[in-house]
MMTF fields as JSON, N, C-alpha, C and O atoms, coordinates in Angstrom:
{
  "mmtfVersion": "1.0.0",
  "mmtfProducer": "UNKNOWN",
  "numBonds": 435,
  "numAtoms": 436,
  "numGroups": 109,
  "numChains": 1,
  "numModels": 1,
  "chainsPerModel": [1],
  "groupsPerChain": [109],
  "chainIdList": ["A"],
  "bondAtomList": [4, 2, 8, 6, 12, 10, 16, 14, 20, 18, 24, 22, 28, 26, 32, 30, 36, 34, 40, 38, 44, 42, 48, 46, 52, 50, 56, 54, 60, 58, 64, 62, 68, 66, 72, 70, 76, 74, 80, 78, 84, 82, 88, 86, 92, 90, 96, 94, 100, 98, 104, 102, 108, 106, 112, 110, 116, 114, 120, 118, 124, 122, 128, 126, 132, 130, 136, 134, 140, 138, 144, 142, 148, 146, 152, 150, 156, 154, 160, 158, 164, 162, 168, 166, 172, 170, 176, 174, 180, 178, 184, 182, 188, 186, 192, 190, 196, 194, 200, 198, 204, 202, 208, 206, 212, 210, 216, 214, 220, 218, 224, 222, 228, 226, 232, 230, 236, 234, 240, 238, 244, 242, 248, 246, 252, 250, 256, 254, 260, 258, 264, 262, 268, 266, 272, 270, 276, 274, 280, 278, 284, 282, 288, 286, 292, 290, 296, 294, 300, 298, 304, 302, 308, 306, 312, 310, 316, 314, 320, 318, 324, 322, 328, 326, 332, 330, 336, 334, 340, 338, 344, 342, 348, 346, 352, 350, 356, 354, 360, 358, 364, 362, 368, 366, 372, 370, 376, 374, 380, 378, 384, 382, 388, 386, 392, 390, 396, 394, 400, 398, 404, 402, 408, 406, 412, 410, 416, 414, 420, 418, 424, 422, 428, 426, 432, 430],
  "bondOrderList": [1, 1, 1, 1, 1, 1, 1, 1, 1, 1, 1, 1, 1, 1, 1, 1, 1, 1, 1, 1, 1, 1, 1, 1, 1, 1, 1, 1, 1, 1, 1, 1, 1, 1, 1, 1, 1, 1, 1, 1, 1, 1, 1, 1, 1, 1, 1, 1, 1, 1, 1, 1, 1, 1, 1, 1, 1, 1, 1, 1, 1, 1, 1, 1, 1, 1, 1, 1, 1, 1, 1, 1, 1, 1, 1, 1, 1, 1, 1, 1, 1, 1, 1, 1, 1, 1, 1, 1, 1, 1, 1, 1, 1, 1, 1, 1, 1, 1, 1, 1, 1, 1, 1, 1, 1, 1, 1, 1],
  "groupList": [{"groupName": "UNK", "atomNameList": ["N", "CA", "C", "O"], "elementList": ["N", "C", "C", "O"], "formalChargeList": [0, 0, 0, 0], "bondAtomList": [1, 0, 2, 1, 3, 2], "bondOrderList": [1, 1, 2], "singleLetterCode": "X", "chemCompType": "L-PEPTIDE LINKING"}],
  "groupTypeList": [0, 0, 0, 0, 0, 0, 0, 0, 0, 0, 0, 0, 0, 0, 0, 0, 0, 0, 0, 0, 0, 0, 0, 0, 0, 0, 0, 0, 0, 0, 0, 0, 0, 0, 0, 0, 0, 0, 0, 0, 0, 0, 0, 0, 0, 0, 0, 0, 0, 0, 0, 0, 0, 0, 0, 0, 0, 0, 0, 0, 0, 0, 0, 0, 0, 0, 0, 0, 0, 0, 0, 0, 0, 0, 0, 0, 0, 0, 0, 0, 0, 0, 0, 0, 0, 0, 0, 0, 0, 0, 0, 0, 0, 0, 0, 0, 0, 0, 0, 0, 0, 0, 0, 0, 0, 0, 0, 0, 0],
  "groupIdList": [1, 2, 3, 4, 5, 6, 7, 8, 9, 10, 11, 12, 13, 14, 15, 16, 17, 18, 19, 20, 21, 22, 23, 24, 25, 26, 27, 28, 29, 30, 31, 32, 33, 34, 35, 36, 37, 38, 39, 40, 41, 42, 43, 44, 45, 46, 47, 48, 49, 50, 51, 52, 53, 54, 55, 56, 57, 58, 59, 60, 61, 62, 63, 64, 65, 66, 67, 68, 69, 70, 71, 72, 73, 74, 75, 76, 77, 78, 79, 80, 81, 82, 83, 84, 85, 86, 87, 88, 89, 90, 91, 92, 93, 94, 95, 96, 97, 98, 99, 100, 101, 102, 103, 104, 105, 106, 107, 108, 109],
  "secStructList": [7, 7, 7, 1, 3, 3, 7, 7, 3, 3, 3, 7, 6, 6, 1, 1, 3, 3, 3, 7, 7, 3, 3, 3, 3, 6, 6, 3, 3, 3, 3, 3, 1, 0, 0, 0, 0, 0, 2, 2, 2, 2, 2, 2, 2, 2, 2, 6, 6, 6, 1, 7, 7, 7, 7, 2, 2, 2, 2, 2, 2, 2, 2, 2, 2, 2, 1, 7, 6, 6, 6, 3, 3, 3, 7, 7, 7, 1, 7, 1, 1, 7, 7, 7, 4, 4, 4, 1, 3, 3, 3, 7, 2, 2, 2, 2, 2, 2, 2, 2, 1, 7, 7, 1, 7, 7, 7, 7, 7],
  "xCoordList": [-171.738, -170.972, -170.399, -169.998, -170.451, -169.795, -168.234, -167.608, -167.444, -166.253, -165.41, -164.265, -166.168, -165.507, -165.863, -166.978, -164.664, -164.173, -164.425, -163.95, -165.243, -165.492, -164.608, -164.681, -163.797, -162.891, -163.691, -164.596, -163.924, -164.677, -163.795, -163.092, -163.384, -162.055, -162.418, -163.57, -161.569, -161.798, -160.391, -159.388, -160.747, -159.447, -159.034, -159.792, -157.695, -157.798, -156.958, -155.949, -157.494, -156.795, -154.894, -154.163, -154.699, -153.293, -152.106, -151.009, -153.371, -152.739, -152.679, -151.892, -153.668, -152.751, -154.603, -155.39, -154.757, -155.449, -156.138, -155.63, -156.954, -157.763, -158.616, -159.426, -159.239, -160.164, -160.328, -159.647, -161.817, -162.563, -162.804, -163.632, -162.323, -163.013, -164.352, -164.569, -165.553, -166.637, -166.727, -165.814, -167.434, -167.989, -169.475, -170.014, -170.173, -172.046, -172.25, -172.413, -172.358, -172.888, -174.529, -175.056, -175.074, -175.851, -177.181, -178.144, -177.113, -177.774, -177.387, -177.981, -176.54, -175.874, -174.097, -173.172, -174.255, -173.224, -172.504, -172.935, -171.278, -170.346, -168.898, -168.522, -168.026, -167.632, -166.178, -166.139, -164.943, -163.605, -163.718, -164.052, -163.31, -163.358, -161.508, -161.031, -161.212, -159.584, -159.458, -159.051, -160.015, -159.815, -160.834, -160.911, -161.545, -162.506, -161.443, -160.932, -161.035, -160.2, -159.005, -158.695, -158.087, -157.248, -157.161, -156.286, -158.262, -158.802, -158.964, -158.592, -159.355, -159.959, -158.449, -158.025, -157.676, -156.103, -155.514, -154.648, -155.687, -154.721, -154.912, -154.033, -156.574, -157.111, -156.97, -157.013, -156.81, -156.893, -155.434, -155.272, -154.336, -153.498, -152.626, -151.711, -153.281, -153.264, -154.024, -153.447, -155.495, -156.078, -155.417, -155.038, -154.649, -154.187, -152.818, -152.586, -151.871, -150.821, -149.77, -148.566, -150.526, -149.616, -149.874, -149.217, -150.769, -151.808, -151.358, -151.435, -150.349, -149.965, -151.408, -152.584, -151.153, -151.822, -151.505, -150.349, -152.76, -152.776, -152.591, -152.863, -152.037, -151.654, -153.127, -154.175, -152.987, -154.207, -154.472, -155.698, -153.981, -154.14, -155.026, -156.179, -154.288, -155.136, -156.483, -157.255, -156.519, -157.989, -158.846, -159.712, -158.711, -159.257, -159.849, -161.013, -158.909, -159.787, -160.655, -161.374, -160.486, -161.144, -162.744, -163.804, -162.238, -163.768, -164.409, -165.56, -163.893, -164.76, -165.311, -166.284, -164.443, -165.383, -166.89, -167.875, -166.889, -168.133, -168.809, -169.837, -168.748, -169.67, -170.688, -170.378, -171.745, -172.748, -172.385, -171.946, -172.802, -172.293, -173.448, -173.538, -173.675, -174.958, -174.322, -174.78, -173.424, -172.818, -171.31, -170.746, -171.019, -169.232, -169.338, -169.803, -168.916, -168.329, -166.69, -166.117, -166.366, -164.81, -165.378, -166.307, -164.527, -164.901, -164.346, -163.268, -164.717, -164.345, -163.435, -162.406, -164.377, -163.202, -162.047, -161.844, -160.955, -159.507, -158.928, -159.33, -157.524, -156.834, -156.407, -156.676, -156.016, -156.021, -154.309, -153.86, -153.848, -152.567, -152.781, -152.312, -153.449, -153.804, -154.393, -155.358, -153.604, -153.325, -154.039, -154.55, -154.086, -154.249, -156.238, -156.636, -156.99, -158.519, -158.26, -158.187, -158.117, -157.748, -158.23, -159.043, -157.553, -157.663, -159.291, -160.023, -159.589, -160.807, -162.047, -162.913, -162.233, -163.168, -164.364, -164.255, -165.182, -166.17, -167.329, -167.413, -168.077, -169.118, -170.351, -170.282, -171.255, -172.434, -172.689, -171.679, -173.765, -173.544, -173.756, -173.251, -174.758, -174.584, -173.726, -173.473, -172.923, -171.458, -170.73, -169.745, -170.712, -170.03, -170.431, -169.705, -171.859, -171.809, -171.254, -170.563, -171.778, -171.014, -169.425, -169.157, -168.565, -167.329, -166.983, -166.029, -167.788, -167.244, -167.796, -167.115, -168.945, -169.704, -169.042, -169.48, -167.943, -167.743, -167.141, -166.743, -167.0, -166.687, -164.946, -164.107, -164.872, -163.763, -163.366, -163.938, -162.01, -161.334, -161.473, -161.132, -162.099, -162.81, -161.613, -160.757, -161.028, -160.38, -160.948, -162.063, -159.65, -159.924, -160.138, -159.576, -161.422, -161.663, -161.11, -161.403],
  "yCoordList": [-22.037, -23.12, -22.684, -21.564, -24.061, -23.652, -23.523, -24.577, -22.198, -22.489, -23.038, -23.191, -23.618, -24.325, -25.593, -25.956, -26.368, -28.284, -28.904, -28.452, -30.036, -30.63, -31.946, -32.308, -32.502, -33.604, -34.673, -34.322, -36.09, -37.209, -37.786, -38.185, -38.112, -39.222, -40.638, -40.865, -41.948, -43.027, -43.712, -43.348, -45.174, -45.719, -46.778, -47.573, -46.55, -47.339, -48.742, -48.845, -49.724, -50.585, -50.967, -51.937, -49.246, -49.309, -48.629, -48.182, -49.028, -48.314, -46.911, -46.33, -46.104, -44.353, -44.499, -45.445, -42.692, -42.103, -41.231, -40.231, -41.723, -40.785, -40.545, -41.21, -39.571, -38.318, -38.174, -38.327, -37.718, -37.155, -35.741, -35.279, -34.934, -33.865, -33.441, -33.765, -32.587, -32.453, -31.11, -30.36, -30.799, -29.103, -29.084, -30.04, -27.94, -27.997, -27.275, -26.134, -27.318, -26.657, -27.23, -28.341, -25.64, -25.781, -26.54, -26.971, -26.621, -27.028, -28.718, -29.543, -28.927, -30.735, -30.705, -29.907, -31.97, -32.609, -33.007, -33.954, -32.287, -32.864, -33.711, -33.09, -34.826, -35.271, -35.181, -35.198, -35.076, -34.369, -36.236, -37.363, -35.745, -36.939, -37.795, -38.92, -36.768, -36.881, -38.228, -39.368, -37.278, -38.491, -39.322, -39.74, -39.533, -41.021, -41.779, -42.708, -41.65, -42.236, -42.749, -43.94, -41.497, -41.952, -43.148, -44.007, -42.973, -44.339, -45.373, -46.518, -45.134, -46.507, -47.161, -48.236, -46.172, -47.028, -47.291, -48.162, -46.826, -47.644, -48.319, -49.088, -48.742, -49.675, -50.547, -51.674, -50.675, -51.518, -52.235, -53.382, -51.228, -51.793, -52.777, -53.552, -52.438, -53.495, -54.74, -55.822, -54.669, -56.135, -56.431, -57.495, -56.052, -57.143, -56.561, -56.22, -56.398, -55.679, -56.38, -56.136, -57.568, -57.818, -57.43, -57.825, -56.677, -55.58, -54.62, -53.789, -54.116, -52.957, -51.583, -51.848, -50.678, -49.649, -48.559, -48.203, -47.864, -47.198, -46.019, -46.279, -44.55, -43.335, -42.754, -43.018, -41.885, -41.129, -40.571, -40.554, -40.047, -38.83, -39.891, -39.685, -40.759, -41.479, -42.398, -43.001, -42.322, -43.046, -42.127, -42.403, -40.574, -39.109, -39.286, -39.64, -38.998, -38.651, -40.018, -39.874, -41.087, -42.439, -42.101, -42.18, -41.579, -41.61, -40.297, -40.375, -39.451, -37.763, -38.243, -37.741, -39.228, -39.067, -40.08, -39.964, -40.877, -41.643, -41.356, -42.034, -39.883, -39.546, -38.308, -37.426, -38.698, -37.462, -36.001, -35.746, -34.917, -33.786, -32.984, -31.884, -33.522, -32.849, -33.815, -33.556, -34.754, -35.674, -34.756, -34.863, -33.886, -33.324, -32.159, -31.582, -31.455, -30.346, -29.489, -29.646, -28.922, -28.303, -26.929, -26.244, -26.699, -25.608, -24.317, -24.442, -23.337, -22.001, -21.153, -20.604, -21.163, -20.288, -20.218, -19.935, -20.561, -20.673, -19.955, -19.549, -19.511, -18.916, -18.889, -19.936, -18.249, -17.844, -18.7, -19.004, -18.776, -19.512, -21.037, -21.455, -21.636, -23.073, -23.635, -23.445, -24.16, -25.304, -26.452, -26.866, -27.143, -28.32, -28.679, -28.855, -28.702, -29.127, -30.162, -30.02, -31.133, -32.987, -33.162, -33.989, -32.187, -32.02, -31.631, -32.247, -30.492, -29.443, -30.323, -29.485, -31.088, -31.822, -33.012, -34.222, -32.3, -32.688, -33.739, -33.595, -34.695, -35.384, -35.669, -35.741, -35.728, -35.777, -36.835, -37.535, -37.348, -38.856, -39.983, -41.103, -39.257, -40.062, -40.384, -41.573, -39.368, -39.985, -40.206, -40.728, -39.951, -41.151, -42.499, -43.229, -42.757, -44.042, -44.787, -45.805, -43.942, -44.268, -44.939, -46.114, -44.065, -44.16, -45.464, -46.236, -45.483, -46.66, -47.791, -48.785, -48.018, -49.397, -49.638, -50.625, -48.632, -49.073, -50.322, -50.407, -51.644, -52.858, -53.098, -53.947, -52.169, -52.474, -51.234, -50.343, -51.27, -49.716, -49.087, -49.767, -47.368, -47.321, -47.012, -46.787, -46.863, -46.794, -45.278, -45.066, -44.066, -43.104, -43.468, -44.3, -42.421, -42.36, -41.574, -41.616],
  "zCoordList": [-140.989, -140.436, -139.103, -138.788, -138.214, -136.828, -136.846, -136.958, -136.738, -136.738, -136.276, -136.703, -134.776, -134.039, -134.448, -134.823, -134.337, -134.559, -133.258, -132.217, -133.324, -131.89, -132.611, -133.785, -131.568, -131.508, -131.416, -130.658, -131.851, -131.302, -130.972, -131.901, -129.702, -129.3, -129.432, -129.063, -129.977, -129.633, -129.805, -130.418, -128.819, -128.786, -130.066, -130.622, -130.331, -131.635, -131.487, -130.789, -132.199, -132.154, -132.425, -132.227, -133.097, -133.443, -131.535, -131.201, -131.003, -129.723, -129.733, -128.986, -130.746, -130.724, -130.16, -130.18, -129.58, -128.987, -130.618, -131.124, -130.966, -132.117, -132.335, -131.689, -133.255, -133.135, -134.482, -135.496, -134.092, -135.528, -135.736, -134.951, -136.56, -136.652, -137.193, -138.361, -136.373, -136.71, -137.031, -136.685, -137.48, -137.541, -137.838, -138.396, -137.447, -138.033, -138.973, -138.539, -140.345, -141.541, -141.687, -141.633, -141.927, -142.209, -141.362, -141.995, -140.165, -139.033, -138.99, -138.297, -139.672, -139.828, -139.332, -139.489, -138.706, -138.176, -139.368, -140.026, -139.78, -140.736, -140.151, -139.157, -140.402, -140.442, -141.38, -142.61, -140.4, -141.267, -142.313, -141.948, -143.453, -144.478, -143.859, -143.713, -143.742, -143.643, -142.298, -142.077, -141.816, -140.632, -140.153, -138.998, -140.984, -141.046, -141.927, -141.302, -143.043, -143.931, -143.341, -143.369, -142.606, -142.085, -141.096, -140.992, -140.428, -139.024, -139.93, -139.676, -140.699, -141.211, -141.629, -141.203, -142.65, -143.046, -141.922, -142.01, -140.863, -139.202, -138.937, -138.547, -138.894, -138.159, -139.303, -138.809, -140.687, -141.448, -141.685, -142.103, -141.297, -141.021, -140.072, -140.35, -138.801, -137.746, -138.08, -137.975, -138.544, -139.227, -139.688, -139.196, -140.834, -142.184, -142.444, -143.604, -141.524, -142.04, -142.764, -142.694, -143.695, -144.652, -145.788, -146.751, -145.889, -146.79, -146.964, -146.059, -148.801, -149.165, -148.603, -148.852, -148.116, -148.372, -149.123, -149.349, -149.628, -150.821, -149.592, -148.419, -150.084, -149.941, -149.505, -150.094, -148.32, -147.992, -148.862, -148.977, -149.623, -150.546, -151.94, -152.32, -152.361, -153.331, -152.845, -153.591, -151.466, -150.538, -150.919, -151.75, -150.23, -150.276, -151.706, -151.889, -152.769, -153.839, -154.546, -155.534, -153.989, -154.364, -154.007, -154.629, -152.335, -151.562, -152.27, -152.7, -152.357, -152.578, -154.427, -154.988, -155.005, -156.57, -156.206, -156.935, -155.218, -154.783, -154.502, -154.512, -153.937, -152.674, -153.637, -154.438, -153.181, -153.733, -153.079, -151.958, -154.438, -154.498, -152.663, -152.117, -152.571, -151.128, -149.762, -148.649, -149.876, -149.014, -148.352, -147.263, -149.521, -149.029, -149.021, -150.004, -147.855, -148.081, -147.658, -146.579, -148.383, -148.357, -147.709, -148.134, -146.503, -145.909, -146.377, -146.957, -146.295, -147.198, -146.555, -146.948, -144.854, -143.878, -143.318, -142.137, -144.431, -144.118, -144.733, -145.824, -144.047, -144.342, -145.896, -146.485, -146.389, -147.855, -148.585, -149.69, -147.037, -147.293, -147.882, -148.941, -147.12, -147.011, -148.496, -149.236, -148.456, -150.42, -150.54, -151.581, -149.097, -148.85, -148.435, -147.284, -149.452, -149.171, -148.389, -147.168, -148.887, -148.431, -147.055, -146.642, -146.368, -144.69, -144.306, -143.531, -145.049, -144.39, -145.54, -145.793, -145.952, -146.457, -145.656, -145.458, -145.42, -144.183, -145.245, -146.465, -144.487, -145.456, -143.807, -142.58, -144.825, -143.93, -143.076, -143.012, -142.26, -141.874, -143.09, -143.161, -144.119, -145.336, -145.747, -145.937, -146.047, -146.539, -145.932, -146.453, -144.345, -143.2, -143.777, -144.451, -143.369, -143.726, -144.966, -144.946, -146.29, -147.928, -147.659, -147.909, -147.169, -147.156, -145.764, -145.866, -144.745, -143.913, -144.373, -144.123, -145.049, -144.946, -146.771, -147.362, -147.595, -148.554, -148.104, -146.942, -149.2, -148.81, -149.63, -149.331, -150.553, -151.402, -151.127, -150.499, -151.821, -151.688, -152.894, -153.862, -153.237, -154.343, -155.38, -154.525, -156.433, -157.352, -157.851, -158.329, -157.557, -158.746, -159.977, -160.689, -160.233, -161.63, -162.444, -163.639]
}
């Protein structure tokens, strides 16, 4: 895996300046899960913000039980301190697409 994170900048409809984290495993373009998810609850909140939203943390594990086991990966090379997967959880463009073109919001199982 590439240790270095390439930023994808884009402008968001919530007015903030945001970014995707990428990294290359395995000769593939992975995709931070965290912050595809997160964009999506901002931007979903400016659409419909009379629309309770559900907790990143309960989005995260909605999307990662959907997603095929060859679609995600949790990166290994971190510090020994760090508790928090949620963040360092990358998915392929497959499971880019899985998780954006989902149509409902998926319900932990």
């Amino acid at each position: 895996m590439s240790l270095s994170e390439v930023l994808l900048p884009y402008d968001s409809a919530a007015g903030e300046e945001e970014g995707i984290r990428t990294v290359t495993y395995d000769g593939k373009l992975h995709f931070s899960l965290y912050d595809v998810v997160r964009a999506i609850q901002r931007e979903n909140s400016v659409l419909d913000p009379d629309k309770n939203s559900k907790s990143i943390i309960t989005l995260l594990k909605a999307h990662i039980t959907h997603l095929l086991p060859r679609e995600i990966h949790t990166r290994t090379d971190l510090p020994e301190n760090l508790d928090q997967a949620y963040p360092n959880t990358y998915v392929t463009k497959a499971g880019l697409l899985r998780v954006v073109y989902c149509r409902i919001t998926p319900q932990p199982v």
